[in-house]
N, C-alpha and C positions, 0 to 999 in steps of 0.2 A: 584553271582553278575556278571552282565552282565559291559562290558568294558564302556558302555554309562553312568550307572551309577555309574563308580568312580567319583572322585572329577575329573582327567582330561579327563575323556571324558567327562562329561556334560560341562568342560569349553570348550572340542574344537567342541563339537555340537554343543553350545551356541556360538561361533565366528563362524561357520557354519549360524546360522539363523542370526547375527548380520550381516555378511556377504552380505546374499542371499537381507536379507531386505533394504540394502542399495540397492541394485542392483535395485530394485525394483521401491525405491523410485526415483533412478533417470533414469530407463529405461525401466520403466513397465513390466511387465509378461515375454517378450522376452529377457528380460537384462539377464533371471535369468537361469544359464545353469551351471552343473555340473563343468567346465573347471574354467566357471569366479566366480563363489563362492567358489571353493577351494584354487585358487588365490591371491583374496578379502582377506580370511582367512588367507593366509600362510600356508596352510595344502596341505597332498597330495592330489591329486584327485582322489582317491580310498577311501575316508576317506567322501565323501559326499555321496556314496553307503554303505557304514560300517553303517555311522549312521542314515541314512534315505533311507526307502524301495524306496521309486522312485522321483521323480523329482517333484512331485504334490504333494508330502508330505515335501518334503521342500519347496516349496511354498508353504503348509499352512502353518507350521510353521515359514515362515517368513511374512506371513498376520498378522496373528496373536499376533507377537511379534511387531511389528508395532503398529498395533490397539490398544493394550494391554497395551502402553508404551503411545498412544496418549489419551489414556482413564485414567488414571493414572495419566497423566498432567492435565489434564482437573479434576477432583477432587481436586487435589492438591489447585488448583484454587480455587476449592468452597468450599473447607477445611478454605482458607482463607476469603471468603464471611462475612462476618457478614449478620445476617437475619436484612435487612430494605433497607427501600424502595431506590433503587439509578437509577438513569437520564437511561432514552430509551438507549439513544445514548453506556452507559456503557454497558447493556447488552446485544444492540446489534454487541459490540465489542468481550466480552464472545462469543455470539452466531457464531461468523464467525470466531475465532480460533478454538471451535471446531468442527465446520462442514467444514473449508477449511483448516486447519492447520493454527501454529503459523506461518509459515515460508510466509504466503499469506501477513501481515503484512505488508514486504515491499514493496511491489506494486508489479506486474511483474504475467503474468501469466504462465510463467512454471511451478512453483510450484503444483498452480492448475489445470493446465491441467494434469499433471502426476496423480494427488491424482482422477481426473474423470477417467482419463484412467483404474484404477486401477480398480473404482468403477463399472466401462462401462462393462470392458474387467472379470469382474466378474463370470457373469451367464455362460459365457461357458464354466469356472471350476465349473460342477454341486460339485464338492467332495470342492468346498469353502461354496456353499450356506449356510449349517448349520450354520457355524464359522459368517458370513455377520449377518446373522438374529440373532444372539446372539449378536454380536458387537453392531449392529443397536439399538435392543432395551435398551442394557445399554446407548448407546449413548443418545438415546429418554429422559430416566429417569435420566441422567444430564442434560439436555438441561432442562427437568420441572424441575428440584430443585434448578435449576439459576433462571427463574424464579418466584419461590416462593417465595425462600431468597430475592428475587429483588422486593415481593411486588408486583407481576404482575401474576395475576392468568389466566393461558389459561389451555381450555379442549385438552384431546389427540388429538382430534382433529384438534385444532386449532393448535397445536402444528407441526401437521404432514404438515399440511396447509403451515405454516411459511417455513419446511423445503423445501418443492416442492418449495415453493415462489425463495429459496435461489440458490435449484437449477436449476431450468431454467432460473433464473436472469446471473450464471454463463454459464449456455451454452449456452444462447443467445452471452453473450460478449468474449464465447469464438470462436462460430462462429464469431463475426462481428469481430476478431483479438485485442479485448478490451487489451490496457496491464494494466490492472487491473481489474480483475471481483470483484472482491473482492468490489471496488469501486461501481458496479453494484448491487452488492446485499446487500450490507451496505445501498445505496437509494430506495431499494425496501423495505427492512425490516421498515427503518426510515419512507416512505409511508404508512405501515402498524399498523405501534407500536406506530408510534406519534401522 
């Protein structure tokens, strides 16, 4: 039995990636550095090498734990769906919690500038690609079973269509300094689905 997997090393790998992914969430890829996750955690800083071979392995695992936890809310939601038909407007409120976060809600686009930056700043961790395209396509296959439950039948296609819609609606307003994209692609989608 290796020390990670006792009960308190996965607890302090697991404040490790709880750690790193806050880090992330509020200062994208750069936030996320040996010193300030061990920090974060309260752990030594010899303790983020113990348990993770290099720096890009605790960036995945704090993508991951992230994604994995936004994916997770995002069911929990359609757990609660009853299957029938309910108003555009409702699931195009679904649909923009989980493509921009719940946190996009209250207007303001920091939130989602950090979650694009994240997404942007992606491809030049080739060792994230896999994790992304796995994320993505769960994400795809909740976005169709909202709306199916919702009485609104789109093909993959249309489906992927929506999301391109969504997001160049938000990098549009997040070029034009929009403080709320969120609002931009809520009138793009309602353009589309009403």
């Amino acid at each position: 039995m290796t020390a990670a997997s006792t009960p308190k090393g996965e607890r302090r790998r697991q404040a490790l990636v709880a750690a790193a992914a806050g880090l992330l969430a509020e200062g994208g890829f750069e936030a996320v550095r040996h010193r300030a996750v061990a920090e974060r955690a309260g752990l030594p800083l010899a303790s983020t090498t113990y348990y993770f071979s290099s720096l890009d392995d605790l960036i995945s695992a704090a993508v991951e734990h992230d994604g994995r936890q936004e994916l997770a809310a995002g069911r929990a939601r359609l757990d609660e769906l009853a299957d029938q038909p309910r108003g555009t407007d409702a699931v195009i409120e679904l649909l923009l919690d989980l493509l921009l976060g719940v946190a996009s809600r209250d207007g303001g686009a920091e939130p989602v500038l950090l979650r694009y930056e994240r997404l942007v700043g992606s491809p030049r961790r080739p060792y994230l690609a896999p994790l992304m395209r796995q994320m993505s396509a769960e994400l795809q296959e909740l976005l169709a079973e909202i709306f199916e439950r919702s009485g609104m039948r789109v093909s993959r296609e249309r489906l992927l269509e929506l999301i391109a819609l969504v997001d160049g609606a938000v990098v549009n307003a997040l070029i034009e300094s929009d403080p709320d994209p969120r609002s931009a692609a809520r009138r793009m989608l309602a353009a589309q689905l009403g």
